[in-house]
Structures are given as structure tokens and as C-alpha cells.
C-alpha positions as CSV (number, residue, x, y, z in Angstrom):
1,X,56.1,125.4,86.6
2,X,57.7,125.8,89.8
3,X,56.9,129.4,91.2
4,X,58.7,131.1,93.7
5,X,57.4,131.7,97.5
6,X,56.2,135.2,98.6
7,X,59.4,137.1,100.1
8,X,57.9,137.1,103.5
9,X,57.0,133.1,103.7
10,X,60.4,132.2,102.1
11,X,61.7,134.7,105.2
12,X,59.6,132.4,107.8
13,X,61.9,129.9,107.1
14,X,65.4,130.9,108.2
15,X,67.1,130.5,111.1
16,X,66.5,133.3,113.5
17,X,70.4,134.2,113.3
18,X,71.4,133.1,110.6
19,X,73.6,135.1,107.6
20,X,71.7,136.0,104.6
21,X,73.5,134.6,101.8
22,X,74.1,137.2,99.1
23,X,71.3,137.2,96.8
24,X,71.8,136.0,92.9
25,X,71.7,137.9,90.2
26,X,67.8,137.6,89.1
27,X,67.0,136.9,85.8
28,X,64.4,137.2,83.5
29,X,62.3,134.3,80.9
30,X,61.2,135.1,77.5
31,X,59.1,132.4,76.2
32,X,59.0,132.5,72.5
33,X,56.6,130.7,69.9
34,X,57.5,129.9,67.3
35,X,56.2,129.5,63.7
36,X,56.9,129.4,60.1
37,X,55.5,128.3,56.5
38,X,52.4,128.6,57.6
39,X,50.8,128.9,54.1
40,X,47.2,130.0,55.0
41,X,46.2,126.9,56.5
42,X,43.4,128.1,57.9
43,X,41.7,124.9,58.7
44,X,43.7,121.4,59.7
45,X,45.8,120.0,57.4
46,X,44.0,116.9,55.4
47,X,47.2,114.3,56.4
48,X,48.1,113.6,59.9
49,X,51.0,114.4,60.9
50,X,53.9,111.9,62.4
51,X,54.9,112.8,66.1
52,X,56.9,110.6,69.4
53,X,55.2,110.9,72.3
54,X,56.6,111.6,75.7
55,X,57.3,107.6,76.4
56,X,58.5,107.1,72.4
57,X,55.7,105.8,70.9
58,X,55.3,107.5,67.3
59,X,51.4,108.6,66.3
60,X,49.8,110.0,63.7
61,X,47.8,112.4,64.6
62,X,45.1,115.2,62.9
63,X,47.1,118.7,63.3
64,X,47.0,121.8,62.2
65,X,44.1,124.8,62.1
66,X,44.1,128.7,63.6
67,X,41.4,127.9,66.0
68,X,44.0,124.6,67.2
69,X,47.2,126.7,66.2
70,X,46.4,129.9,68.4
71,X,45.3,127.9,71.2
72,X,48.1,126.4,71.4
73,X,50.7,129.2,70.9
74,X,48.3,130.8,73.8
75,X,49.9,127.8,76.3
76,X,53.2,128.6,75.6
77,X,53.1,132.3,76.2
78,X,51.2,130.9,79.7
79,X,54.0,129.7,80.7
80,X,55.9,133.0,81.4
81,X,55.2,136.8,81.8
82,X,57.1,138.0,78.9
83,X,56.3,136.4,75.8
84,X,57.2,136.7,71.8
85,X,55.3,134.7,68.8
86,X,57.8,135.0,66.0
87,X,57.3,133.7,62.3
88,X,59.8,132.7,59.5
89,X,58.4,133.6,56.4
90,X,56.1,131.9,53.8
91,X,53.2,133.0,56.3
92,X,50.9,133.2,53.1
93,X,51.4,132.0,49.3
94,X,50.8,128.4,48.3
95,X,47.9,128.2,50.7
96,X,44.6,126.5,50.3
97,X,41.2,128.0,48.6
98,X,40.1,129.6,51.7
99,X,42.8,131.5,51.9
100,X,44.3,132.2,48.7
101,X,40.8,133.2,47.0
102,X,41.1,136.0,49.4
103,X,44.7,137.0,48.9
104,X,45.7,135.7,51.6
105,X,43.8,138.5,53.9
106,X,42.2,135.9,56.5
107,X,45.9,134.3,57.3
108,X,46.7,138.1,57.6
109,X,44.0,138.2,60.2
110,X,44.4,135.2,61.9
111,X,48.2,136.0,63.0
112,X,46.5,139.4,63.8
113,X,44.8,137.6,66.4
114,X,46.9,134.8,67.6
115,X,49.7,138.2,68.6
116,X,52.2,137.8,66.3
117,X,55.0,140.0,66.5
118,X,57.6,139.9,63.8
119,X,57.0,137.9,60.2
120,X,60.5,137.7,58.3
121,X,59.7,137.0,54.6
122,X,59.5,133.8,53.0
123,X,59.6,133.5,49.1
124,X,55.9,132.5,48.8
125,X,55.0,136.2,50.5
126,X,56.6,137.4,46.7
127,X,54.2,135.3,45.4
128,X,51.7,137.8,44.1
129,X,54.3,140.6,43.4
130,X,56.1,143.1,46.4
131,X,53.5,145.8,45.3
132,X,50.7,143.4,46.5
133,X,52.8,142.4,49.6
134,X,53.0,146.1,50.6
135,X,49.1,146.3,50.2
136,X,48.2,142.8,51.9
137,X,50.8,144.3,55.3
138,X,49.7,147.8,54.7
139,X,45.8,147.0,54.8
140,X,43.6,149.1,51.3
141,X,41.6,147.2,48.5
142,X,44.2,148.6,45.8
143,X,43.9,146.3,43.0
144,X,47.3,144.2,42.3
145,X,45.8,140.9,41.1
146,X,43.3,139.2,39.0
147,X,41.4,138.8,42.4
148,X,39.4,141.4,44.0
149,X,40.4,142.4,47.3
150,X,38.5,143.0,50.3
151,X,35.8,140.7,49.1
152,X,34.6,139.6,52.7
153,X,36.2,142.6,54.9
154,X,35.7,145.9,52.8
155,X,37.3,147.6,55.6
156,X,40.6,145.2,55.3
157,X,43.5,147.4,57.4
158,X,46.4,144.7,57.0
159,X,49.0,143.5,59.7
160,X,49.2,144.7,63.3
161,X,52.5,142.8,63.0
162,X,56.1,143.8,61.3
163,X,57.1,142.1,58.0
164,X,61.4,142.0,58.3
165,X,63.2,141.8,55.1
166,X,66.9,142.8,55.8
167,X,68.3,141.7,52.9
168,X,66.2,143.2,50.4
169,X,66.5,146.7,48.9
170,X,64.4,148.7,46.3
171,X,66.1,150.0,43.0
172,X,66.6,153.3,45.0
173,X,68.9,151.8,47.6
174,X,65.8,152.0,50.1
175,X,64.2,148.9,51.8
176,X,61.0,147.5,51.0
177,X,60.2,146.6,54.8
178,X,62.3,146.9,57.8
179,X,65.6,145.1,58.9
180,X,65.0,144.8,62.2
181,X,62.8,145.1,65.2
182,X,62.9,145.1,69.1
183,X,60.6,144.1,71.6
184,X,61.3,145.8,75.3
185,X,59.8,143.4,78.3
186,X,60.0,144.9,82.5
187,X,61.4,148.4,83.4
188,X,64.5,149.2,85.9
189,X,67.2,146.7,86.9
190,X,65.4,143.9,84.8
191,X,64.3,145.2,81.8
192,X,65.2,143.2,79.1
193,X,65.2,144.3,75.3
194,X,64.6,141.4,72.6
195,X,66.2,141.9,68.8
196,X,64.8,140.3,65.7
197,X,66.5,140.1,62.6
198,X,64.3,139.0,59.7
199,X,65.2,137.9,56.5
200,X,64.3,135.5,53.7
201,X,66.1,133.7,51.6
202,X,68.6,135.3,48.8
203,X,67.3,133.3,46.1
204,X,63.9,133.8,46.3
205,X,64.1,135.7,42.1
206,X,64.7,131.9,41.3
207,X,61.1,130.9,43.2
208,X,58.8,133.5,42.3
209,X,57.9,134.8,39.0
210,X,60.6,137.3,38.1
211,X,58.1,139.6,37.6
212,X,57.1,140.2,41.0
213,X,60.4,141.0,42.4
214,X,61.4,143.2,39.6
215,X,63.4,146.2,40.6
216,X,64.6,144.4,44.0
217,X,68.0,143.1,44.9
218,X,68.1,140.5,47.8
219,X,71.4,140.2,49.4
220,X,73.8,137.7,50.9
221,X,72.0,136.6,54.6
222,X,74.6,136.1,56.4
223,X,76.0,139.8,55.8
224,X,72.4,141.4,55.9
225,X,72.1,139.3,59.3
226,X,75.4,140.5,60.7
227,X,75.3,144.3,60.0
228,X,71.8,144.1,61.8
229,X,73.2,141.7,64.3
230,X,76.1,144.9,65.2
231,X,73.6,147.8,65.1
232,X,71.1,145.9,67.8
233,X,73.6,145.0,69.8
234,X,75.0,148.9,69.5
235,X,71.4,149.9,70.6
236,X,71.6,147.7,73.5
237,X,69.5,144.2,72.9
238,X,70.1,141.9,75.6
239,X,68.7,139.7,73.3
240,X,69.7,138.5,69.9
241,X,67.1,136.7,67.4
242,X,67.2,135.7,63.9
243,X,64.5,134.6,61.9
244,X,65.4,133.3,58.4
245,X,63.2,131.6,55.8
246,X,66.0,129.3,54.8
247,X,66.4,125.7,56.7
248,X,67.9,122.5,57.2
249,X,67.1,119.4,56.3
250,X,67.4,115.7,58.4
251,X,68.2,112.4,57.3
252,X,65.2,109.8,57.8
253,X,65.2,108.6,60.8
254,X,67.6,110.5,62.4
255,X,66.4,112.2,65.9
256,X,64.6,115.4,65.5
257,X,66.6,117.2,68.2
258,X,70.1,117.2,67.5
259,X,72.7,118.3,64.9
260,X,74.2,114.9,64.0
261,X,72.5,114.6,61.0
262,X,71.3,118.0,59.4
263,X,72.3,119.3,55.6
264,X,70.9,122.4,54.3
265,X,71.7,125.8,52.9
266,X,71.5,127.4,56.2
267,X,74.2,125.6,57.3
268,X,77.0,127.7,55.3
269,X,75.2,130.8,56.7
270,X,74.9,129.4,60.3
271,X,78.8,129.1,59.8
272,X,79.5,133.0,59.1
273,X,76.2,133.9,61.6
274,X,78.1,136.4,64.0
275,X,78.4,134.2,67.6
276,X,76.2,136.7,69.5
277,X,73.3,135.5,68.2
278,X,71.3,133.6,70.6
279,X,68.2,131.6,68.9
280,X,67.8,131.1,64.9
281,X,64.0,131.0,63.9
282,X,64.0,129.1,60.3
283,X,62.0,127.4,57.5
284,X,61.7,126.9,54.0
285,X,62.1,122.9,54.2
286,X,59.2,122.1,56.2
287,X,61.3,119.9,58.6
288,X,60.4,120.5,62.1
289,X,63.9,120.0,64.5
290,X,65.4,121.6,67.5
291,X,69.2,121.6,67.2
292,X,71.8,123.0,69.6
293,X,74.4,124.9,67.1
294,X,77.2,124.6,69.8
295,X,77.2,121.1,68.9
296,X,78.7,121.9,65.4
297,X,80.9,124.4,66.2
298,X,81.3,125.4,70.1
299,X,82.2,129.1,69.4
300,X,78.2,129.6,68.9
301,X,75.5,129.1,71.1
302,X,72.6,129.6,69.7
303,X,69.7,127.2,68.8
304,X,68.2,126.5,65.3
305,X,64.4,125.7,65.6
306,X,62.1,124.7,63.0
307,X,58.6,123.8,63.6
308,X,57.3,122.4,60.4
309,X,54.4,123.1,58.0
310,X,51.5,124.4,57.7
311,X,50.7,125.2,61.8
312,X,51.5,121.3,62.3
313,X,54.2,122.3,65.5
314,X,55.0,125.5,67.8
315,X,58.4,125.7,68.9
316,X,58.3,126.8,72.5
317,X,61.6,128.4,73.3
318,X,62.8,129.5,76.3
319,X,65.0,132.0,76.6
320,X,66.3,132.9,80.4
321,X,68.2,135.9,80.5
322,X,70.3,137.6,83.1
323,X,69.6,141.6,82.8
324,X,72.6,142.8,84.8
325,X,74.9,141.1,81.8
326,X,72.8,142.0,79.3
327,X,73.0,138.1,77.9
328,X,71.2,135.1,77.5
329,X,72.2,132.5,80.2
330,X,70.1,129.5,79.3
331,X,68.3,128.5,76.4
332,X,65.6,125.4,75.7
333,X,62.9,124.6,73.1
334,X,60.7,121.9,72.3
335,X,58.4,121.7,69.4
336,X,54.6,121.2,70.3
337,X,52.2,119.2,68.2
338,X,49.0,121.4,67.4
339,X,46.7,118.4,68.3
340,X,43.6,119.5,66.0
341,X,40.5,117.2,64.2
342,X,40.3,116.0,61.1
343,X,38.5,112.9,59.3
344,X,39.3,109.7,57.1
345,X,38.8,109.3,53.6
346,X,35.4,107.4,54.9
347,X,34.2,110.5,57.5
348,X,35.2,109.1,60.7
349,X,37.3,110.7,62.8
350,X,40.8,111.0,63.0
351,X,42.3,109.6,66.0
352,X,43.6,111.9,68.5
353,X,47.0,110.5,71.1
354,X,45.8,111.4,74.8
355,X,49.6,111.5,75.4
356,X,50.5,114.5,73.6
357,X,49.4,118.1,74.3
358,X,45.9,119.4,73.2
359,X,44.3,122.4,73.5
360,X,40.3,123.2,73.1
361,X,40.4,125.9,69.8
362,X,40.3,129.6,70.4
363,X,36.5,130.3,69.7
364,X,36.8,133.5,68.5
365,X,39.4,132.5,65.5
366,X,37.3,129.4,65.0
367,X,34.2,131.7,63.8
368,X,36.4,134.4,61.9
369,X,37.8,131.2,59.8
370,X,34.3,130.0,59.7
371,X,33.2,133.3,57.2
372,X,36.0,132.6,54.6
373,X,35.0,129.2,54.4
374,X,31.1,129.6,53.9
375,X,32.2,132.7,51.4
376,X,34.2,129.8,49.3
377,X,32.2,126.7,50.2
378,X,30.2,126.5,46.9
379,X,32.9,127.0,44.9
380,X,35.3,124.6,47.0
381,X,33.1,121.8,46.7
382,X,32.3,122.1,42.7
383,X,33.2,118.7,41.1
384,X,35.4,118.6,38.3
385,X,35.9,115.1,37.4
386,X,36.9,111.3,38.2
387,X,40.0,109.9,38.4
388,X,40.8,106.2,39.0
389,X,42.6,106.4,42.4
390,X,44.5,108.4,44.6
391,X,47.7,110.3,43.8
392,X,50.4,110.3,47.0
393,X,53.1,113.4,46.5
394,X,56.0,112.1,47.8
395,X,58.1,113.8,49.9
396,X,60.7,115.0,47.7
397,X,61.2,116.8,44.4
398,X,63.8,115.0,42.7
399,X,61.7,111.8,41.9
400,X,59.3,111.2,38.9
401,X,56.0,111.9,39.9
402,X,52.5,110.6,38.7
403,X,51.2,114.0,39.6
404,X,53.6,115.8,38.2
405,X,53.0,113.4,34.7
406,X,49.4,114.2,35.1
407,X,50.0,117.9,35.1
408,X,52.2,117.9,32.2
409,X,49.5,116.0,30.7
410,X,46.7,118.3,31.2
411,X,48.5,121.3,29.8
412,X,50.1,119.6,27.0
413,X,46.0,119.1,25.6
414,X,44.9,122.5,26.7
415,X,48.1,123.9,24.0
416,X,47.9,121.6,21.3
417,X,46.2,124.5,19.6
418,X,49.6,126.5,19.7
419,X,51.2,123.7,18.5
420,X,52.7,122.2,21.5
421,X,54.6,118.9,21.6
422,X,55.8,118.3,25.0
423,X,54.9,119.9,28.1
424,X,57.1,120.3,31.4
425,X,55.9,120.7,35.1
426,X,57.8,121.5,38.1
427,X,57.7,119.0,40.7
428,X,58.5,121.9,43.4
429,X,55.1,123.3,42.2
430,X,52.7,120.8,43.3
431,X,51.9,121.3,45.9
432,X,49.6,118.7,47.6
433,X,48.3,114.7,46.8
434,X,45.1,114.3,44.8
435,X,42.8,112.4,47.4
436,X,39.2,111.8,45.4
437,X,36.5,110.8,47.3
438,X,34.8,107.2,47.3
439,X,33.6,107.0,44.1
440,X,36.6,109.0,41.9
441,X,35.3,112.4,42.4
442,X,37.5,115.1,42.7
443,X,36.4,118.7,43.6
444,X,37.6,121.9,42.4
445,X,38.7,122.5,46.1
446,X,40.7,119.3,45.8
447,X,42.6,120.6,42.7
448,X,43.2,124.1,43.6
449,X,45.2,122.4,46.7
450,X,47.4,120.6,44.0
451,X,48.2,123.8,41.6
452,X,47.5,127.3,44.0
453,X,49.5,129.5,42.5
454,X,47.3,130.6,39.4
455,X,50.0,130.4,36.6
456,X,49.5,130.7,33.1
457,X,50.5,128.7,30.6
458,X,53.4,129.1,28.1
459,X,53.7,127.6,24.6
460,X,57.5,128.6,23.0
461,X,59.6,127.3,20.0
462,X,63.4,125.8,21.2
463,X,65.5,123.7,19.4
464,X,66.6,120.6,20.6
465,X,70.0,121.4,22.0
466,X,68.3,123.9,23.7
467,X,65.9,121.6,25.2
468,X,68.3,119.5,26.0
469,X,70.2,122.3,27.7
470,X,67.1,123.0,29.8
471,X,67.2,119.4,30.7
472,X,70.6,119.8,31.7
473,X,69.6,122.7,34.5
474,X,67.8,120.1,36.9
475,X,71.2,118.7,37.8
476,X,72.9,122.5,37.9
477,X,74.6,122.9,41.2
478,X,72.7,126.4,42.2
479,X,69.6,124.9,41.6
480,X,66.7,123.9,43.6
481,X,66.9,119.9,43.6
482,X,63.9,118.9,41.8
483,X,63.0,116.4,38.4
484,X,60.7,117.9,35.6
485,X,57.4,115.9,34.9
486,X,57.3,115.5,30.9
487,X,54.2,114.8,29.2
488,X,53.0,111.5,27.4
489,X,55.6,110.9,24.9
490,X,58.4,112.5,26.0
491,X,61.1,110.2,27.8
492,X,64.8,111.1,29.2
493,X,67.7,109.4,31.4
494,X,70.3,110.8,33.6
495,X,72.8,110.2,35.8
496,X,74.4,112.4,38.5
497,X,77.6,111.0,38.4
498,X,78.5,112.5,35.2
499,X,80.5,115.9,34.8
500,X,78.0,118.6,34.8
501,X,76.6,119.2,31.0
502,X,76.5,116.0,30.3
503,X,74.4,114.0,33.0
504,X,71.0,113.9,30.3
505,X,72.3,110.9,28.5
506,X,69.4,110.6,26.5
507,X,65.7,112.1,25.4
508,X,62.9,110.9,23.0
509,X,60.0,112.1,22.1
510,X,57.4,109.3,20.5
511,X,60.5,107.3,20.3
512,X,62.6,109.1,18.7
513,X,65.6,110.8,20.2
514,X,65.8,114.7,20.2
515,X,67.2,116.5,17.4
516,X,69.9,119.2,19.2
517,X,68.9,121.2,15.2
518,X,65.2,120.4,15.3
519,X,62.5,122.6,16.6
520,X,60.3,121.7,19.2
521,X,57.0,123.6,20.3
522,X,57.1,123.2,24.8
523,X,54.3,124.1,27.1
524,X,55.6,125.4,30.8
525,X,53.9,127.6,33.1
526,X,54.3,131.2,33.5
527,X,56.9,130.9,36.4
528,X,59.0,128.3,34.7
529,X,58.5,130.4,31.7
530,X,60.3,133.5,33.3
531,X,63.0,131.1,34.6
532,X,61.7,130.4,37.9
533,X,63.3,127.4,39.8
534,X,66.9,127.9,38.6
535,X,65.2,127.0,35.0
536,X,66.6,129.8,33.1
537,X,66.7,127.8,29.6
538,X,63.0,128.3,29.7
539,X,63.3,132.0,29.1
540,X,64.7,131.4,25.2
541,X,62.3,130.3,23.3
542,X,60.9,132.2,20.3
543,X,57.2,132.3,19.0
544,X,55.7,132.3,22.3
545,X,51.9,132.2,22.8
546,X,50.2,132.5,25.9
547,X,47.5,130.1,26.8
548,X,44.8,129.5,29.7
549,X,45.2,129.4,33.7
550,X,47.1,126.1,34.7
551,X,43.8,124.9,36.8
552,X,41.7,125.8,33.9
553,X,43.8,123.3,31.9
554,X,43.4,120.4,34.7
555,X,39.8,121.0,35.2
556,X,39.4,120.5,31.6
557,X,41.6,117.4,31.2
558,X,39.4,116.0,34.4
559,X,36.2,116.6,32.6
560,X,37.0,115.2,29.3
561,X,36.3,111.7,30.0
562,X,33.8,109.8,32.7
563,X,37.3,108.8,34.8
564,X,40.5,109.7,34.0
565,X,43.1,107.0,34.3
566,X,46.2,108.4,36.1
567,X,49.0,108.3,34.2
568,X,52.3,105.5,35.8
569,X,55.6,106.7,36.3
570,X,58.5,105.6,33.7
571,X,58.8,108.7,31.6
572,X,62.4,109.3,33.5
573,X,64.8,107.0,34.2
574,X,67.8,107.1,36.9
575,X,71.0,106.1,35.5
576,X,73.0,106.7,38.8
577,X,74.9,104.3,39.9
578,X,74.0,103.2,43.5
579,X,76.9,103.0,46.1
């Protein structure tokens, strides 16, 4: 960074008569990290990440980690005297053992320390139920859960930080947490003000069990946004930030700053986002991109940052504002790689690229992660069974997965007892590879990471057209993009190209196709029991009987043989014609 001279050397310089030039306007930098989907990754994530260095080259790289993740959010906020760590939502939920066998208090905790300032909600903070997100941001041991709280920090007091939810009110009209907040940087002639507008997505009742949102209503985000957008700018924000848990998504291989090749459902909301916005903090896909929004439509300058998963990337943005205007002037951001360490399936260590950033980890966070991870080691590192290789999770949902088959597997044995036939898993609910070590052995630690949410299981009777119906839903045009993982036995086709309704074109079980006037006994979990995922078919059945934890069910299936062979793909086949 280029700093400026003291007044009186810059002075030594002049010309003894020469005219002063009239002085520019000064302005004033905000530097601003920032975050999202963070998901309680407390430690570095086990797959390296892919990033371009400075001269192009791409490396894969071991990132990821508070210790890593607050170090390097501390660089950014070096780099000027005012200085904003904002986070998009899904800062907890989904997370690994460490974390979510603590309810998510030590990524509470860790943020604490690292300074954040404004969390907007994601739909994995619903996760446990709003009554339990009150408690987790309010601080208390109140009991919400099957887990005890407070297990390692009796004294647990909550966030230092806002939660913004401006889209979402209580059955009384009130709010559950705040729209909006502001941030105030200098005094006099440069004082600057900084607005946030937080918000997650509207559909989060379709990703979380309907349970836990019950009694909320969660609003359009681009109206929530612009009434908030008005009132800050009415209280006199220089300033305007947005920080949604919806994102975009980019087309392999495309460049990772720039617009020319983003899809998404923020895009339609970016379209109605009122033009005096200035920077748009999002998430949800796990994408990390920088893109200039003036480049789609010109009437709106403001940039749309993403910076990954999991602590992987902090977007340092830059926001140089001219006081006397009350308006940004200049805008920049880069995402950052959190350079961390990790280790190969055979111990070594993960190569590290000297030509990115790296930062030594914050100490301090580095021993406060330390506790949670000794309270949970001996549990963590349990072994539960052999399996016959590793399973990869691809990156996208609307494939057939092995995992997913082996899931749908697992709980189709633990209900054959309520008299299940077929079993369904949700793709979007697996939620990491299964990596055994050298000799097949998986750990409880390794399956927790695969299923974290701690869903029951559901047995129900439906008949066959409305199986089929169900079926039907993947390809429905509000829902989340995904393919259902059926059990052994089950089979089905489709193809997109038909009309909606009819794009199953066919589904057996042991052979035989499905009856629409038959009966058919269908294990799901508890969320896509409740019609989570756009899957509201699931809610229909009759005769339901509830059954074990999912991970009790996997465990089980794990240990019921010496090695369990992983199931191939070929239960679903893609009828879609190719272009």
C-alpha cells in the first residue's frame, strides 16, 4: 500500500511561489471481509481446494480452519483503518462433529473472535428450529435439542455479533431478528456510515424441517431488501450493503471474476435490487466469484462477491467512499485463498503453493478449537465398519449417486421391520465423500460428515400413483435441482424434455413396474418426510411409523458384515435427449 506523505514533507516539495492547487475532495476506505457458508468448519477442510495463482497456474491447495481463516481475514482488515467482516448465512448447520456435537456454540465462538459484525441467515442456521437459533445468538443452556448445551462452556453467552433476517416475521407480525444494521467509521467532515441488509433466502420452509420454522413467514428478498434499502438510506448510510444467503452459479470453466457466465436464483432478485446498492455479499451455492453487476445491466453498480465454502476464500472488498457525497466512488474485491494444512490419505502433508497468500494461524483460536476437538476426539475416531473403497460426491445433485444408493440402502434394512420396500435419500442431503482409511475403515467421525443433520427415519404407506407423483417432484420447476437415491431394487427413467407430469417414464421395483393402485411401504428421512426439498408428496402417506436416527441406520448397515461392498450406480437412468 501506498501511504501518503506527512503534510509538512509533501509541503517541502513545492515551489516557493507556486499556487496551491485546490485540494480534492478526501475520501475514505472501508475494507470489508467477507464470508459465508461457513458450516462450522472449525478445522481445514479434508479436500484441497482448486485456486489460479497470480501468474495462472492452477493448485490445489489444503485450505480452510478458524486458526487459518481468522488470520487471514486479520490481513485484510490490515490493509485499511476502517474495516467490516461480514457473513452470508449458513454460518452453522451441516457442519462437522466438532462443531455440530456442540450445537454449533464453538463456530459461534470462533466468529466471536475473528470480529464479525453482521451474520444474515442462511437456511442451515433453521436447522435446529428458530427457538434454538434465538438461544445459540442469545447465549443460555435452554434445552431445544436432543443435545445438551453448554457441554464444554457452561457459561455459553452467544454472539457478540448481529444475526439480520429482514424477510422473516413471527406469527405476530414481529421479526425474529433484525432487518438491518449500521456500522459508523471517523467523526466530522469524513465520517462515513456503512448499511447492511441481511437476509436469507425465501425458500428456506422447503430446506429445513417444516417444523422448525413453524409459525414464520419469510418474504420476497428483493422487497424485504428494498424497503430496508429506503429506510438506511432515509437515516443517512453513505454506504449500502446487502448480504443474502442466495447465489449464483458459474459454468465450468468459465473465469471466476466476471458476469459472462453466471445462472442462479439471485439473478431475478439482483434484477429488482434497488440501484443504490453498492456491494452484494451472497452464498448458498458454494461458488466463490467476484462479478461486476454493471456488466449485466449498467443502471447498477454494485458488486456480487462470493467466497466459497466452508472458510476455503475471503473476499476482500474494497469500498472507497467519498464522505462529502455521501457515495461510494470506487469499488474492488478479490477473493483470498485461506492457505491452511492438511494431509493425504497416506499422512503426508498436503502441499502448500509459495505463490499464493499464507498466513501463520491465530494462536489463540487455534487452542479454543483445540478444546472442542479433544472433548469429541474419542468419539470422532470410533470405527464403525469397512467399506471396499472410497466414495467421491460429486459436485452436483441431479446425478445418481453411489452414496446416495448407499444411504437408501442402509435405511431401507434398518425399517424392514415396519415393513418397508423402498427407501429414498436426498442427494442435497449428503453432505460429504466417504474417504476410509488404508485398510477400509471408516470412523464414526467419517460418517457423521456424510449425514450431520440427525434425521429420523420415516416408514409411510403410498400407493403407487402417488409414488409416482413424488417421483414426478424432482423435475418440478420450484424445486431444488436434485435426483432421489432409491434403494436396491427400485429402478426409474426420465427425461426432461417431456411436459411436466410426465417426465418419469418408467419405475420398477424387483422388476416389476409400479402399480399407480398398489400400496407401497417407503422409508425417507424426517425432513423429506415433512416435505423438505420441494418434496411435498412425501407428506401423504398413511400408516406412518417412525424409526431410528439416520446415522444409527448407516453405522449399523457398516457393521453388519467384515466390508461392505459399495453399491454401483444404474438404479436411474437419463432419458434426455442430448443436444
Amino acid at each position: 500500500m501506498i501511504r501518503p506523505l506527512p503534510l509538512l514533507a509533501a509541503l517541502a516539495f513545492l515551489p516557493a511561489c507556486a499556487t496551491v492547487p485546490p485540494a480534492a475532495a478526501p475520501t475514505v476506505e472501508i475494507r470489508i471481509a467477507g464470508i459465508n457458508d461457513f458450516h462450522g468448519n472449525l478445522r481445514p477442510l479434508k479436500t484441497p481446494v482448486e485456486v489460479a495463482s497470480p501468474r495462472g497456474e492452477v493448485a490445489r491447495v489444503p485450505a480452510g480452519g478458524a486458526a487459518w481463516l481468522a488470520a487471514t481475514i486479520a490481513a485484510v482488515r490490515a490493509e485499511a483503518a476502517h474495516s467490516m467482516v461480514i457473513s452470508a448465512g449458513d454460518m452453522i448447520g451441516a457442519s462437522p462433529l466438532e462443531s455440530a456435537a456442540f450445537l454449533d456454540e464453538p463456530a459461534i465462538g470462533v466468529m466471536n473472535r475473528i470480529g464479525v459484525d453482521f451474520n444474515a441467515l442462511g437456511n442451515h442456521e433453521f436447522d435446529r428450529g428458530w427457538r434454538e437459533l434465538k438461544r445459540l445468538h442469545g447465549g443460555g443452556c435452554e434445552t431445544w435439542t436432543a443435545r445438551t448445551p453448554c457441554a464444554v462452556e457452561p457459561d455459553y453467552a452467544g454472539a457478540d455479533f448481529d444475526f439480520l433476517a429482514a424477510n422473516v416475521a413471527t406469527a405476530d407480525g414481529g421479526t425474529l431478528f433484525p432487518a438491518r444494521g449500521t456500522r459508523s467509521f471517523g467523526d466530522g467532515a469524513t465520517k462515513v456510515t456503512v448499511g447492511v441488509v441481511g437476509l436469507p433466502l425465501k425458500d428456506v420452509p422447503r430446506l429445513v424441517t417444516p417444523g422448525g420454522v413453524a409459525g414464520l413467514a419469510f418474504g420476497d428478498e428483493a422487497d424485504a431488501a428494498n424497503r430496508e434499502v429506503a429506510a438506511l438510506v432515509a437515516e443517512g448510510a453513505d454506504v449500502i450493503v446487502v448480504a443474502i444467503h442466495q447465489g449464483l452459479y458459474t459454468e465450468p470453466g468459465s473465469a471466476v471474476d466476471g458476469c459472462g457466465a453466471v445462472s442462479g436464483d439471485l439473478m431475478p432478485i439482483l434484477a429488482r435490487l434497488d440501484s443504490r446498492v453498492d456491494l452484494v455479499i451472497s452464498g448458498h451455492t458454494h461458488r466463490a466469484y467476484i462479478c461486476d453487476w454493471a456488466q449485466v445491466d449498467p443502471g447498477k453498480r454494485f458488486l456480487v462477491t462470493s467466497a466459497g465454502y466452508g472458510g476455503s476464500f475471503v473476499t476482500d472488498i474494497a469500498l472507497t467512499v467519498d464522505p462529502a457525497a455521501g457515495r461510494v466512488v470506487a469499488r474492488a474485491a478479490r477473493n483470498l485463498v485461506v492457505q491452511s494444512e492438511g494431509k493425504a490419505r497416506d499422512g503426508s502433508p498436503l502441499a502448500t503453493s509459495a505463490a499464493l497468500p499464507a498466513h501463520a494461524p491465530d494462536a489463540a483460536i487455534a487452542a479454543y478449537v483445540a478444546r472442542y476437538v479433544a472433548a469429541v476426539a474419542d468419539v470422532s475416531k470410533r470405527p464403525v465398519g469397512k467399506v471396499s473403497g472410497e466414495v467421491v460426491l460429486p459436485d452436483a445433485d441431479d446425478v445418481e449417486t453411489p452414496l446416495g444408493n448407499m444411504i437408501a440402502d442402509s435405511q431401507l434394512a434398518a425399517t424392514r421391520d415396519a415393513g418397508a420396500q423402498i427407501a429414498f435419500m436426498n442427494n442435497a442431503g449428503v453432505r460429504a465423500g466417504l474417504v476410509p482409511q488404508s485398510d477400509g475403515t471408516v470412523t464414526f467421525g467419517d460418517v457423521y460428515a456424510v449425514q450431520p443433520f440427525g434425521n429420523t427415519l420415516v416408514t409411510r404407506t403410498f400407493t403407487g400413483a402417488q409414488l409416482l407423483a413424488v417421483l414426478e417432484q424432482q423435475f418440478a420447476d420450484a424445486a431444488k435441482r436434485q435426483i432421489l437415491s432409491p434403494s436396491a431394487g427400485f429402478r426409474f427413467a426420465y427425461d426432461r424434455s417431456r411436459p411436466a407430469g410426465s417426465r418419469i417414464v418408467g419405475a420398477t421395483l424387483d422388476g416389476q413396474p409400479v402399480d399407480p393402485a398398489r400400496r407401497y411401504r417407503v422409508t425417507m428421512n424426517s425432513f423429506l418426510a415433512g416435505g423438505g426439498d420441494g418434496f411435498a408428496g412425501f407428506t401423504q402417506g398413511t400408516d406412518t411409523v417412525m424409526g431410528g436416527e439416520d446415522l444409527d441406520a448407516m453405522q449399523a448397515w457398516l457393521s453388519a458384515v467384515p466390508v461392505r461392498q459399495l453399491p454401483l450406480a444404474g438404479r436411474v437412468t437419463n432419458l434426455t435427449p442430448t443436444r
